[in-house]
FISESE-811989 format. One record per residue (C-alpha): residue number from 0; residue in one letter; x, y, z. Coordinates in steps of 0.001 Angstrom, whole numbers. Example, Ala and Ser with C-alpha at 12.3 -4.5 7.8 and 13.67 -1.06 7.14 Angstrom:
<pavexs>
PAVEX    nr   rest         u         v         w
PAVEX     0      a     12300     -4500      7800
PAVEX     1      s     13670     -1060      7140
</pavexs>
This chain:
<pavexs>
PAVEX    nr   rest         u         v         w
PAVEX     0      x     -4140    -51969    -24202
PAVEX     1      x     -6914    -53691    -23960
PAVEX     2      x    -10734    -52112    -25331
PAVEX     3      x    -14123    -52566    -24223
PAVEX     4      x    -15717    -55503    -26128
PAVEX     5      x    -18032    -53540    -28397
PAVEX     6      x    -14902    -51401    -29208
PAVEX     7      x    -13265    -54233    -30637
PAVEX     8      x    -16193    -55865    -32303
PAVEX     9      x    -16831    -53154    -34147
PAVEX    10      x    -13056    -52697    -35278
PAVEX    11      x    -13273    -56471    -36301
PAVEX    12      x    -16295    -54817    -38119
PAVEX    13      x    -14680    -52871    -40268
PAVEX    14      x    -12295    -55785    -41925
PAVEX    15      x    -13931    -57678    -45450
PAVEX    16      x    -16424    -59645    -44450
PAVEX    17      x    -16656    -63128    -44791
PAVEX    18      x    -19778    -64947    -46308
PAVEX    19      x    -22061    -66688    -44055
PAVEX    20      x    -20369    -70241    -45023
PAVEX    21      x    -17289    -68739    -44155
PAVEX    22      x    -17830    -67767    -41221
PAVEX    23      x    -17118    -69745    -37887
PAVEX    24      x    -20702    -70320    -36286
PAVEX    25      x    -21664    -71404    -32497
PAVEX    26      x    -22998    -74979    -32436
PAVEX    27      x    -26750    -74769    -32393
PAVEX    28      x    -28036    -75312    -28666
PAVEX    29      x    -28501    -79115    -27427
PAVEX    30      x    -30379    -80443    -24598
PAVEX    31      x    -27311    -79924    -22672
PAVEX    32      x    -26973    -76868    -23524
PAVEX    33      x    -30955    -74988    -23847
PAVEX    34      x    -31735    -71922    -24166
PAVEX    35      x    -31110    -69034    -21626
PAVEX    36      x    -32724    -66433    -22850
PAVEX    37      x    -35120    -66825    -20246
PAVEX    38      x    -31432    -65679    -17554
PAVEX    39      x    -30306    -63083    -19359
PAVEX    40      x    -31764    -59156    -20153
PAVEX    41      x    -30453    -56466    -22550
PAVEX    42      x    -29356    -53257    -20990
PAVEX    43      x    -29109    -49701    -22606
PAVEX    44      x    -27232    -47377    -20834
PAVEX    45      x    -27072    -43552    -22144
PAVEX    46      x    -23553    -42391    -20686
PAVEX    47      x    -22803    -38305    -20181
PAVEX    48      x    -19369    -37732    -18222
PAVEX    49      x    -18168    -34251    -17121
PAVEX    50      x    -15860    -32729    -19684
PAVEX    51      x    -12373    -32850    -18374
PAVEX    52      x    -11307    -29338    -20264
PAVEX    53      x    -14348    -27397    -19298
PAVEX    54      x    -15622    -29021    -15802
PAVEX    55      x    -18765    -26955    -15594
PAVEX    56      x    -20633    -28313    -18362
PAVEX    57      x    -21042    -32629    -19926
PAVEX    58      x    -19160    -33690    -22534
PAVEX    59      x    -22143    -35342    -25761
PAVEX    60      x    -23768    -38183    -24957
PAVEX    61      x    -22971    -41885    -25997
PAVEX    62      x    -24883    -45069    -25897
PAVEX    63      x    -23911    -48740    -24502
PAVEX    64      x    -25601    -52022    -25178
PAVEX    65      x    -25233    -55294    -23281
PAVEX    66      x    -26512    -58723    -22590
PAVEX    67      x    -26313    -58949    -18636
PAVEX    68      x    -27207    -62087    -16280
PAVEX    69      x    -30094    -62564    -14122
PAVEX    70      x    -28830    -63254    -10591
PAVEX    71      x    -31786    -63120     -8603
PAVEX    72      x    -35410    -62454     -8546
PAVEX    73      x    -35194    -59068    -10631
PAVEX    74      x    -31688    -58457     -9616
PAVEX    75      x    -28825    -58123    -12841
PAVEX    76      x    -25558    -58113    -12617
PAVEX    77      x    -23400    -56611    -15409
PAVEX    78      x    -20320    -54405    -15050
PAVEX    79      x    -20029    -51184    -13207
PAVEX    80      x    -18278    -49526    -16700
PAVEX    81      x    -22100    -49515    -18160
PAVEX    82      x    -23484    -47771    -15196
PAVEX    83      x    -20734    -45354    -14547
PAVEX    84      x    -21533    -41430    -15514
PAVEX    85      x    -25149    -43160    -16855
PAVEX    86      x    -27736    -40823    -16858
PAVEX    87      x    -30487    -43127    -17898
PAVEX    88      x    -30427    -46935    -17769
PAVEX    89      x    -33006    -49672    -19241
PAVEX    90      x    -33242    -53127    -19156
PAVEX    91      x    -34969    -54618    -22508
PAVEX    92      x    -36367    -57901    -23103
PAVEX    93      x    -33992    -60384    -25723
PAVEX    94      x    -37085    -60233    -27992
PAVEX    95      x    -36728    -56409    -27907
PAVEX    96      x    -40746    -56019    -26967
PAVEX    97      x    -40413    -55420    -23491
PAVEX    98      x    -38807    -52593    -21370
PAVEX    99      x    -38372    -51021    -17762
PAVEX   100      x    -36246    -48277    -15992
PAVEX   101      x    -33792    -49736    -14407
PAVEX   102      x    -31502    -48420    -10955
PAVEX   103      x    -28409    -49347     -9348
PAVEX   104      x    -28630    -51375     -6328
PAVEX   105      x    -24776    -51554     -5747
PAVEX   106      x    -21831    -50846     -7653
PAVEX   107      x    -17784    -51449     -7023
PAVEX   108      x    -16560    -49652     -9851
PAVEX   109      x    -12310    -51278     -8688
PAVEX   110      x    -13891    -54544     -9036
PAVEX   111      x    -15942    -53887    -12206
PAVEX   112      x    -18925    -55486    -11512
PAVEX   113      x    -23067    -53788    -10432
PAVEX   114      x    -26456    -55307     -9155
PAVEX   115      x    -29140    -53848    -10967
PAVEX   116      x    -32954    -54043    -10392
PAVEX   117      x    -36175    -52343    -11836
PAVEX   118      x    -37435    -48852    -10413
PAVEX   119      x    -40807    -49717    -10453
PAVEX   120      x    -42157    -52633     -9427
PAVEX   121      x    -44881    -53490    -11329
PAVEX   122      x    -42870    -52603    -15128
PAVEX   123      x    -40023    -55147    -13329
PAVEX   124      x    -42846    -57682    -13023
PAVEX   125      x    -44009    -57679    -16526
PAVEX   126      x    -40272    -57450    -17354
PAVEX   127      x    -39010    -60125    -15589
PAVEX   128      x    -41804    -62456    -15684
PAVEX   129      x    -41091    -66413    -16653
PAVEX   130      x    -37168    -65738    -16202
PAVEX   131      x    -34874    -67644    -14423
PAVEX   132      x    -32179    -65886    -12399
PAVEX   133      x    -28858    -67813    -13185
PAVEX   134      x    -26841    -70032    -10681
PAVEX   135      x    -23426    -69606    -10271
PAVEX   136      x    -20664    -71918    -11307
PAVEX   137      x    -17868    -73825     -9506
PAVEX   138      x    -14590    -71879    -10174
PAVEX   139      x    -13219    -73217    -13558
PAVEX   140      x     -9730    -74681    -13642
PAVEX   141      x     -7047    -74102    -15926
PAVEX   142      x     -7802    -76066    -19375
PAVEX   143      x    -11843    -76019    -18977
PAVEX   144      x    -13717    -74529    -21736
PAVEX   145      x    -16441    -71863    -20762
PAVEX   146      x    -19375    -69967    -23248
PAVEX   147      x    -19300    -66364    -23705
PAVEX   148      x    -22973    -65505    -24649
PAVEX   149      x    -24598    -63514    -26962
PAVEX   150      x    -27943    -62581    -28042
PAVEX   151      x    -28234    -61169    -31880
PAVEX   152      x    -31473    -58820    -32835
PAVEX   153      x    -33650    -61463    -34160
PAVEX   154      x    -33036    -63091    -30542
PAVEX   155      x    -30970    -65814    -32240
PAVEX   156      x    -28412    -66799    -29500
PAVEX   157      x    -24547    -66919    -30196
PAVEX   158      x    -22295    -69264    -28290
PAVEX   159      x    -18470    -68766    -28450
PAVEX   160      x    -16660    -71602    -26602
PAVEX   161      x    -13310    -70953    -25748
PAVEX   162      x    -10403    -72108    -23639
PAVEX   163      x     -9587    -70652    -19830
PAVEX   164      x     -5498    -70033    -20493
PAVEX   165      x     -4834    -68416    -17508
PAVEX   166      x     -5723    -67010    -14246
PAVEX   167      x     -3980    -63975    -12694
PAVEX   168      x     -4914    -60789    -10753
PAVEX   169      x     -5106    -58263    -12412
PAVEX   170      x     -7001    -54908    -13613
PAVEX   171      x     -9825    -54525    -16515
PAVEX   172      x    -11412    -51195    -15626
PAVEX   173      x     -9413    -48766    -13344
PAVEX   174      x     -5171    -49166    -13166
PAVEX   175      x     -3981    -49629     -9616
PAVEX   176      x     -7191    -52284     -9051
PAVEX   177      x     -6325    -55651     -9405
PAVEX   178      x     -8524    -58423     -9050
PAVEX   179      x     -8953    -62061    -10070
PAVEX   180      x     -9098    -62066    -13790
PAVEX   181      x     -9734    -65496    -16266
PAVEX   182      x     -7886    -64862    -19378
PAVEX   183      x     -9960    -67082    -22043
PAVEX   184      x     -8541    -67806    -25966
PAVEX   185      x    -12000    -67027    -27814
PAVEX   186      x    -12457    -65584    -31292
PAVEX   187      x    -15815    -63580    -30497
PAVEX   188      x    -18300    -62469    -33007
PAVEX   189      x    -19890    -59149    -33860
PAVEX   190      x    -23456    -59676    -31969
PAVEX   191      x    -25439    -56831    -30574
PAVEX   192      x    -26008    -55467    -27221
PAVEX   193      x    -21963    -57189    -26668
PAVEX   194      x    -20473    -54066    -24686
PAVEX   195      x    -20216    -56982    -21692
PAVEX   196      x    -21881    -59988    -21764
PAVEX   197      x    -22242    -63083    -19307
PAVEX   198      x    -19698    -66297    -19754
PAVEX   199      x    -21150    -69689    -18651
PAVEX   200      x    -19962    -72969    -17657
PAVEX   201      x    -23173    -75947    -17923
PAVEX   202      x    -25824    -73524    -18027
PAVEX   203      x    -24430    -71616    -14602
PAVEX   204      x    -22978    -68084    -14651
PAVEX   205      x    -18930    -68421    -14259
PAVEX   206      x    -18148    -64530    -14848
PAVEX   207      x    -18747    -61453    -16628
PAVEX   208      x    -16638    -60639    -19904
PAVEX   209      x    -15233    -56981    -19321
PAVEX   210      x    -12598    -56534    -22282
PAVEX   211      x    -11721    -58314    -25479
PAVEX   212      x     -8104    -57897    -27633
PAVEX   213      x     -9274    -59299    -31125
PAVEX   214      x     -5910    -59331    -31913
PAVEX   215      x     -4717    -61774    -29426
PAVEX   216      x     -8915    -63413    -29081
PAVEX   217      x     -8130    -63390    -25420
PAVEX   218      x    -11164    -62031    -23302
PAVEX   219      x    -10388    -60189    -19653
PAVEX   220      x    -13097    -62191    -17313
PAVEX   221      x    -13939    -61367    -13968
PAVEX   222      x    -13587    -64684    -11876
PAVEX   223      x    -16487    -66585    -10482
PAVEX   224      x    -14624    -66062     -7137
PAVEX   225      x    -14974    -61780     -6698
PAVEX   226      x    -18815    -62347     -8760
PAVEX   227      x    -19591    -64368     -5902
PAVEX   228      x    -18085    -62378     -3367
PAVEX   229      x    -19938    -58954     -5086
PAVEX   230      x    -23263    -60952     -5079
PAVEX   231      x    -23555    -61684     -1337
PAVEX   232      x    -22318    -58767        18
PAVEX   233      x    -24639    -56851     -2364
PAVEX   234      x    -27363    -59019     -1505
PAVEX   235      x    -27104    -58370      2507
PAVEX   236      x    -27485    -55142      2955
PAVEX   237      x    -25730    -51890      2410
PAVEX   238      x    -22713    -52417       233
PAVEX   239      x    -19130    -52553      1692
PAVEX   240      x    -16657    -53410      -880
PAVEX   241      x    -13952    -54876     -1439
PAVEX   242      x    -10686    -54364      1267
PAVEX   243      x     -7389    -52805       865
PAVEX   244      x     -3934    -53624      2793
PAVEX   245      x     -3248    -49876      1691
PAVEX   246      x       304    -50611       300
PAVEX   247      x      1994    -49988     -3058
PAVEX   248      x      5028    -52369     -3713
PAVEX   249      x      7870    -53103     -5401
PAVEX   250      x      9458    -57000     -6982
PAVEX   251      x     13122    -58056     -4909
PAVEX   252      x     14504    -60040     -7942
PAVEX   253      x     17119    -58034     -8173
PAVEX   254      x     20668    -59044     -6409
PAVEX   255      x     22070    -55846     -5366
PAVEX   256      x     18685    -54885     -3943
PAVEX   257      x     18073    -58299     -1722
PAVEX   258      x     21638    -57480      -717
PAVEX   259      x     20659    -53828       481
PAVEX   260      x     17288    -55259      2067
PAVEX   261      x     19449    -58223      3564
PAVEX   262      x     17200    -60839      1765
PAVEX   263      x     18704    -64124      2192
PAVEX   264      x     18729    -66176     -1409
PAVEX   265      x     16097    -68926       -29
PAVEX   266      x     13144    -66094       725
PAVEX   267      x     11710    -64353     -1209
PAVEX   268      x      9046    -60794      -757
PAVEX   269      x      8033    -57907     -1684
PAVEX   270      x      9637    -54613      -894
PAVEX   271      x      6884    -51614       865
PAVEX   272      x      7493    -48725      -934
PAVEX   273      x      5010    -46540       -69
PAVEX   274      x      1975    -46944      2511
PAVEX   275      x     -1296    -45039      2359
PAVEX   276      x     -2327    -42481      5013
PAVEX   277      x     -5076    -44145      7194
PAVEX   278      x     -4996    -47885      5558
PAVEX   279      x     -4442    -50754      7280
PAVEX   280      x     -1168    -50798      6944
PAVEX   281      x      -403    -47711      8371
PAVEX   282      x     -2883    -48145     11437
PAVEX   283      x      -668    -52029     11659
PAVEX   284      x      2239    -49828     11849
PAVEX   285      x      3580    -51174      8600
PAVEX   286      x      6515    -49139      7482
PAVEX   287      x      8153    -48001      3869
PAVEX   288      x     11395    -49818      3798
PAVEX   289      x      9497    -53094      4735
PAVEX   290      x      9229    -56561      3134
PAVEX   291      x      6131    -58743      2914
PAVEX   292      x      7759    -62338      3350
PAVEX   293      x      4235    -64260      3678
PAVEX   294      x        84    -63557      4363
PAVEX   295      x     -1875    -65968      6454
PAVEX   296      x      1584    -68474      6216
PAVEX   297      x      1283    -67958      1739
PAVEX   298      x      5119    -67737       743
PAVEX   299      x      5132    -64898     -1586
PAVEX   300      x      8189    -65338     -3683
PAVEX   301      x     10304    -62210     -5475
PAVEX   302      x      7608    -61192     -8382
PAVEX   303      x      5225    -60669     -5926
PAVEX   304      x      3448    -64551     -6598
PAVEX   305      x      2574    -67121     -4148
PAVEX   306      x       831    -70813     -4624
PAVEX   307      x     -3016    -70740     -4786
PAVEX   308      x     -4702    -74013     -4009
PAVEX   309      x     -6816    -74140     -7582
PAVEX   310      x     -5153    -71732     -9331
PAVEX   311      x     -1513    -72371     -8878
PAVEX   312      x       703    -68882     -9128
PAVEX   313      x     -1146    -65699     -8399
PAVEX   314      x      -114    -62201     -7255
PAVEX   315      x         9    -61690     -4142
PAVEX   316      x     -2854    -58901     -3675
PAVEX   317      x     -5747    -61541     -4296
PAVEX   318      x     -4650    -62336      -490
PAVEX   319      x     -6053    -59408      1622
PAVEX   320      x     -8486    -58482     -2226
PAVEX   321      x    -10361    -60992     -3288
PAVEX   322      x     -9687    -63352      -370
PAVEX   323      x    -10592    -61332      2874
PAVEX   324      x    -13344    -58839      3767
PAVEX   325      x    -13620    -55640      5347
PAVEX   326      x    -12393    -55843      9311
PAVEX   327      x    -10878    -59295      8812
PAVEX   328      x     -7389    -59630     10348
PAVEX   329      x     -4618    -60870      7977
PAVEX   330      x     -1258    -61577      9367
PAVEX   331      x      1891    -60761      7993
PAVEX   332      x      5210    -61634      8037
PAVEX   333      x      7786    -58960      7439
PAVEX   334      x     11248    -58621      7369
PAVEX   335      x     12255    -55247      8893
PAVEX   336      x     16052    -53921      8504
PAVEX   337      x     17213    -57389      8351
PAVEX   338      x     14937    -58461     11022
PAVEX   339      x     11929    -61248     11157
PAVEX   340      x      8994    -59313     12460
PAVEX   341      x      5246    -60532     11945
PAVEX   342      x      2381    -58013     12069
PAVEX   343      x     -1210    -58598     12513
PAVEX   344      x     -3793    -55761     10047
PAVEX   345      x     -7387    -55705     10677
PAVEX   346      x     -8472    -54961      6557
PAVEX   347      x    -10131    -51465      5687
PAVEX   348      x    -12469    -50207      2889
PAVEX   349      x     -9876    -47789       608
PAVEX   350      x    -12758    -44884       250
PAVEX   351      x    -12131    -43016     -3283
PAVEX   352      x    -12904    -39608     -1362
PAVEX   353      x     -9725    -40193      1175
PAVEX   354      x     -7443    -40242     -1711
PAVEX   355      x     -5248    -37175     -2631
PAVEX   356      x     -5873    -38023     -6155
PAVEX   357      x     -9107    -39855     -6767
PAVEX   358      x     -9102    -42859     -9497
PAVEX   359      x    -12536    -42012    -10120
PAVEX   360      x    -15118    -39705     -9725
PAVEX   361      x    -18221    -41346    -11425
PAVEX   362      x    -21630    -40117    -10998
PAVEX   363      x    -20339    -37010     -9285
PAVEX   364      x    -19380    -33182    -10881
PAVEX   365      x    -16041    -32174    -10684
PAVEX   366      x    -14448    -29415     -8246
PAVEX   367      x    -12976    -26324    -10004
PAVEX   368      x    -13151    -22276    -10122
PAVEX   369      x    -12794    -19877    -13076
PAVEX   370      x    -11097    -16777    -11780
PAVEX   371      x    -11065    -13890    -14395
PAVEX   372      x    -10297    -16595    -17021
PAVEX   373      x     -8391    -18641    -15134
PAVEX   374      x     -9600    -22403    -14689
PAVEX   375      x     -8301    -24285    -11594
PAVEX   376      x     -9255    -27871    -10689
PAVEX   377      x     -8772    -30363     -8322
PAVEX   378      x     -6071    -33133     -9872
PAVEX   379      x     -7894    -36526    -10203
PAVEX   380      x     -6819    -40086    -12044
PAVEX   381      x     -9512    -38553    -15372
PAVEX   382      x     -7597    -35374    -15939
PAVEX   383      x     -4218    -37173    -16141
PAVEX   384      x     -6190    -39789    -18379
PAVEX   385      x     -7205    -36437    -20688
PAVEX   386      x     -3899    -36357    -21769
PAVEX   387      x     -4306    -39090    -24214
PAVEX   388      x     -3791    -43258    -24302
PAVEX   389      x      -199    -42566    -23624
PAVEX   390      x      -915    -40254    -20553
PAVEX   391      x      1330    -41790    -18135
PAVEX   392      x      4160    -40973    -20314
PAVEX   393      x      2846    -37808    -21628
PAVEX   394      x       954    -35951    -18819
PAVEX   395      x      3417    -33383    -16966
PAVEX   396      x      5699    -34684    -14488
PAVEX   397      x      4973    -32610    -11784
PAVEX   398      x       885    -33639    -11930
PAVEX   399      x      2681    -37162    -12110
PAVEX   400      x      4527    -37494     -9403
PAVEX   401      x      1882    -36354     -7301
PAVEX   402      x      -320    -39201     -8575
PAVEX   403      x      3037    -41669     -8241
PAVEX   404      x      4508    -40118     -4818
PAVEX   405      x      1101    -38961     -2700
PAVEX   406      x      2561    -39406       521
PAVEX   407      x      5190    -36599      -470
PAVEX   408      x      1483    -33959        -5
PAVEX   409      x      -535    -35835      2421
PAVEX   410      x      1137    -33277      5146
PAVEX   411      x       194    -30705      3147
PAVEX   412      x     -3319    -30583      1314
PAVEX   413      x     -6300    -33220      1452
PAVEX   414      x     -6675    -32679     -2369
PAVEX   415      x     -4141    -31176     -5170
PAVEX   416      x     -5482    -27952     -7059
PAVEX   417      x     -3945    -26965    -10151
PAVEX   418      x     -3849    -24201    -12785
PAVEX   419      x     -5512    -26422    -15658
PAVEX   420      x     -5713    -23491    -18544
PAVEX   421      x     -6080    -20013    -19171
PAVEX   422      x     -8666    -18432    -21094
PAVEX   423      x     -7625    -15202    -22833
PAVEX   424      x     -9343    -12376    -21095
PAVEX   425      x     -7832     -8906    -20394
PAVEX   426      x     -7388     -9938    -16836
PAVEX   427      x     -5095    -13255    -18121
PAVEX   428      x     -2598    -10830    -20704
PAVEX   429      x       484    -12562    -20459
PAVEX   430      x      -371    -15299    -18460
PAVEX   431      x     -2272    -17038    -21282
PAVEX   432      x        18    -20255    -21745
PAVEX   433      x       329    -21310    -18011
PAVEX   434      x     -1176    -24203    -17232
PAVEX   435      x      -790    -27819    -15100
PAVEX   436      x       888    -25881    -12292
PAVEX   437      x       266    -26840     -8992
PAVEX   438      x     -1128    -24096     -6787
PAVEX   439      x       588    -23778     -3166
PAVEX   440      x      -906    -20216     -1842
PAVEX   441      x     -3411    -18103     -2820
PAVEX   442      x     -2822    -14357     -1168
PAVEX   443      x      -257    -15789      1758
PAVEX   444      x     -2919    -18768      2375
PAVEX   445      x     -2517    -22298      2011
PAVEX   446      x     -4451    -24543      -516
PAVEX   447      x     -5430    -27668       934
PAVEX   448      x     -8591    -28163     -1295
PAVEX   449      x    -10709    -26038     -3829
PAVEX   450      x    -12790    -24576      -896
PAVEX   451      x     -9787    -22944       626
PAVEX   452      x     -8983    -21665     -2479
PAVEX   453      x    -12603    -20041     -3153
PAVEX   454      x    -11890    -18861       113
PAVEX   455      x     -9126    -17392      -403
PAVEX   456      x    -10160    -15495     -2964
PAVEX   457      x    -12956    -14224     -1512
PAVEX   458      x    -11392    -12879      1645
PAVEX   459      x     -9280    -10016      -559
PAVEX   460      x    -11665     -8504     -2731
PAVEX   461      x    -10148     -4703     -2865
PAVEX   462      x     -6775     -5735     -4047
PAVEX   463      x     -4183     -7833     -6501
PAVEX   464      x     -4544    -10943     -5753
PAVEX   465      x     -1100    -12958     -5244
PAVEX   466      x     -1328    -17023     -6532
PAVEX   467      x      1899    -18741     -5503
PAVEX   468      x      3007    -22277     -7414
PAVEX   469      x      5144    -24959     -6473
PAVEX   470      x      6906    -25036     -9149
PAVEX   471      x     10011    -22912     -8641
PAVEX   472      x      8380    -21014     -6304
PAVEX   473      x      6541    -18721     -9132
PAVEX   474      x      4083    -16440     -8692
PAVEX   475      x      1397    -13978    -10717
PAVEX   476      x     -1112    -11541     -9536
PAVEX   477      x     -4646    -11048    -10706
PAVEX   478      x     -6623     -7912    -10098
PAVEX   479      x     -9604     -8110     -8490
PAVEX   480      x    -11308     -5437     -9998
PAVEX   481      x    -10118     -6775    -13703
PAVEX   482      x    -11487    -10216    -12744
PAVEX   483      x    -14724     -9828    -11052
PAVEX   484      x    -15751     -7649    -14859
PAVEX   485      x    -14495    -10585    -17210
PAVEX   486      x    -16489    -13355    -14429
PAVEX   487      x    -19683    -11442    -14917
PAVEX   488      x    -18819    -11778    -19222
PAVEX   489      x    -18143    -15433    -18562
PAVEX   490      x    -21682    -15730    -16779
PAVEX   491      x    -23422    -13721    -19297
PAVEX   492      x    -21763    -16214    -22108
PAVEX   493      x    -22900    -19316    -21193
PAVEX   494      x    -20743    -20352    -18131
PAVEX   495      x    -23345    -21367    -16217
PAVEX   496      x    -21512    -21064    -12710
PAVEX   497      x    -18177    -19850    -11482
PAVEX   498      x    -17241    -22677     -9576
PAVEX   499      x    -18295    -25806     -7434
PAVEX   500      x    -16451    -27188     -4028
PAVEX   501      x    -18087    -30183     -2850
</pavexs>
């Protein structure tokens, strides 16, 4: 796995330290190579997320630093992992005398990047005075050497060259989001204000470092191509994003599969496994069970790679991704039970809210409702993340094949809404260790989000109330009267509300 860049500096930190001698230093700047600390601003971000065990209050505070390129007349791009849950950001001067609030213009938190800019106007001019915003690079080419940048304290400037080794698509920030990634073989330095910084290629702005494995010194680089693409769009007007296709597939290298999907041996595809409710796919009329042969004529062979012009083999996504924009039409050749079919799919925005499981829910509280002690939330992409580095492999299998199988629920709930613990209570006796159970019914009334379920509640008041699961059809009974007594406790404790639906 690979950890933010400050993460690993400071585990590199903790290693003997080598003398100053030792150490490998950047080459001092040349002519060809002068200064930019006039391009480049410090930002401090002060990050609060929700607490994923008890949804109605934050979880403590933390603090990011980073060195962040300026794009534009007081416009800064950095990624969209310092801004997300931030409750306070400021961009700082490299000389560390100078400061100003600074906002979110437009963040794409699948592509990892945001466009930041001053809240006031007059602190951003003093700020942002005598700077130079950054131009962008050509794309880099396999083999090229690029300069990840740093700025130490003092405002001494650190320049590790290293080597672009590959280029593939691929995610940095949220799983399932893949976009075009430069894999570069650098040994980076401790610096400060290094949670992300900018990567250069002659003095112009070639990416934006999002992740660092000191053990491998390879650094995870968004490409110059989706920077670029972010920029504009962000730049024009009110941000878009970046399409989706709306597909989840699956590689045809093996034999007995082709066979089944009647694959000849000279083609090769990908196999449609699942399609998302409402994509472009589905409003193309793409089907499970289909095979993606080629996009806009690209052979896509049977890992799911076809033959960029520049960067030679990439997966296939970066096609309709990092390629296309929202309402283009991409064309697709398919093969469909054996048969040659081609398909034309005008490209949609994927919106986070649509999704029966949300990847993310940044800058926004979470849904949930304690009921006499019991806490139910709506199942997200964080909560199965709570369940540790591992979670994939240790979060319970029912939660996961929601996440893994969504179209199996679409028919029946816009959003999942579990049982995610129990707190003792004499309402709770003998229910205490339930928990990550699914909730189907609530007093003979279907759950299709957290607001039915409030609802549901509420409309039986006088009675037991009966809270049906899917999971082997079980269910338990609450009394109202028991309930409503240990709520008003939880209030007078320090809960400071019973629930939230929005």
């Amino acid at each position: 796995m690979r950890l933010p860049l400050l993460t690993m500096l400071l585990l590199s930190a903790c290693q003997p330290s080598k003398s100053a001698a030792q150490a490998v230093a950047p080459a001092a700047a040349t002519p060809a190579q002068a200064s930019l600390n006039s391009s480049v601003v410090r930002l401090n971000s002060t990050v609060q997320a929700w607490s994923a065990g008890q949804p109605w209050e934050k979880a403590p505070p933390t603090s990011r630093r980073a060195l962040a390129a300026i794009v534009a007349p007081q416009q800064v791009l950095t990624t969209s992992e310092m801004v997300a849950d931030a409750t306070y950001l400021e961009f700082e001067s490299p000389d560390g005398t100078r400061f100003a609030p600074a906002k979110v213009i437009a963040v794409d938190y699948e592509a990892n990047l945001a466009l930041l800019g001053p809240v006031s106007a007059d602190t951003g001019d003093k700020l942002f005075e005598n700077t130079k915003p950054l131009e962008l690079a050509t794309a880099p080419t396999l083999g090229q050497t690029l300069d990840i940048y740093q700025i130490e304290d003092n405002g001494a400037e650190l320049r590790t060259t290293g080597t672009l080794q590959s280029i593939d698509v691929s995610s940095n920030f949220l799983p399932g989001h893949n976009f075009l990634t430069y894999l570069v073989k650098a040994s980076m330095q401790s610096a400060a204000s290094s949670f992300t910084v900018p990567v250069i290629q002659h003095g112009k702005l070639a990416g934006v470092l999002s992740s660092y494995n000191s053990k491998d010194q390879i650094c995870d680089v968004c490409a110059t191509d989706i920077v670029a693409r972010f920029i504009k769009q962000a730049t024009a007007g009110p941000y878009v994003g970046f399409p989706s296709l709306g597909v989840a597939i699956a590689r045809t290298e093996d034999p007995s599969f082709r066979q089944w999907l009647k694959l000849p041996d000279d083609q090769g595809g990908v196999y449609i496994n699942s399609v998302r409710k409402g994509g472009a796919a589905a409003a193309a009329g793409i089907r499970k069970g289909d095979v993606i042969l080629a996009v806009d004529g690209h052979r896509i062979d049977r890992r799911g790679y076809y033959q960029h012009v520049t960067y030679g083999s990439l997966g296939w996504g970066h096609l309709a991704r990092g390629e296309r924009s929202v309402g283009d039409l991409i064309t697709l050749s398919l093969i469909r039970e054996g048969q040659p079919l081609e398909v034309k799919a005008t490209l949609t925005r994927e919106e986070e809210h649509t999704r029966l499981v949300p990847n993310y829910k940044f800058d926004k509280a979470p849904n949930y409702l304690v009921k006499g002690g019991f806490i139910f939330q709506d199942l997200t992409l964080p909560m199965l993340q709570a369940f540790g580095e591992d979670w994939s492999a240790r979060a319970p299998l029912n939660l996961l094949d929601v996440y893994e199988n969504p179209e199996k629920y679409h028919d029946r709930a816009e959003r999942i809404v579990f049982l995610s613990a129990v707190i003792p209570t004499p309402a709770t006796v003998g229910y205490e260790s339930l928990r990550n159970l699914i909730v189907r019914r609530v007093n003979g009334k279907d759950i299709r989000n957290m607001k039915s379920l409030i609802e549901a509640f509420n409309a039986n008041l006088t009675a037991l109330h009966s809270i049906e699961f899917d999971e082997e059809k079980f269910t338990i009974y609450l009394d109202e009267a028991s309930s409503s007594s240990v709520d008003a406790q939880l209030l007078q404790r320090g809960i400071p509300r019973l629930s939230r639906a929005e």
